[in-house]
C-alpha positions in Angstrom: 0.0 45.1 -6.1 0.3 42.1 -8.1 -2.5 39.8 -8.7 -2.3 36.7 -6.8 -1.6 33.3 -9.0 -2.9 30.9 -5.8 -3.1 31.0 -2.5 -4.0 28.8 0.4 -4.3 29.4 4.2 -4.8 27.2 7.0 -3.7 23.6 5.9 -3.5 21.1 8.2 -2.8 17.7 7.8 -2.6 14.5 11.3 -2.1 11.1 10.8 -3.2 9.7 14.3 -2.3 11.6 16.7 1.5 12.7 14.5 0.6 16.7 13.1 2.0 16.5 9.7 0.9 20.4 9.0 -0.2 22.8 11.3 -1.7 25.9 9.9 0.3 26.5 7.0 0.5 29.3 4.5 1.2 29.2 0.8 0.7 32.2 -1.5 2.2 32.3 -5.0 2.5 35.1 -7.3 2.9 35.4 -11.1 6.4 35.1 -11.8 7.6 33.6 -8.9 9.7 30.9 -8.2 8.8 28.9 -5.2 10.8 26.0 -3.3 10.3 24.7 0.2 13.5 23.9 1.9 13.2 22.4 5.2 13.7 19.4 7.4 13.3 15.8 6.4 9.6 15.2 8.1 8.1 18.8 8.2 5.1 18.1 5.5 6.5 18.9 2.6 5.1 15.3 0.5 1.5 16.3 2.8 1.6 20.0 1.5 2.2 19.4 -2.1 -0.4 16.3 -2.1 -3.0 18.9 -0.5 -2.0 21.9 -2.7 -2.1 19.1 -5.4 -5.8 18.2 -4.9 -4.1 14.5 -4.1 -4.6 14.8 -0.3 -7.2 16.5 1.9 -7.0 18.6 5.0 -8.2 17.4 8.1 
């Protein structure tokens, strides 16, 4: 098995009462090439400001 580059497990993000993130994954492997491809308002600008060290879970 490869050995794992970065990993996080768990991240949540709120703003009042709105759930930004709700128990998200994120696991990255050398080599890899990652993108996140989703829906305009599903956390992606609160997942990369967490994963970033910019934001913090709540």
């Amino acid at each position: 098995m490869a050995q794992l580059l970065y990993e996080a497990r768990g991240i949540a993000r709120r703003y009042g009462h709105v759930h930004a993130l709700r128990g998200a994954d994120f696991t990255v492997y050398p080599g890899e090439i990652v993108a996140l491809i989703v829906d305009n308002g599903a956390g992606k600008s609160s997942l990369v400001r967490i994963l970033s060290g910019a934001g913090h879970s709540s």
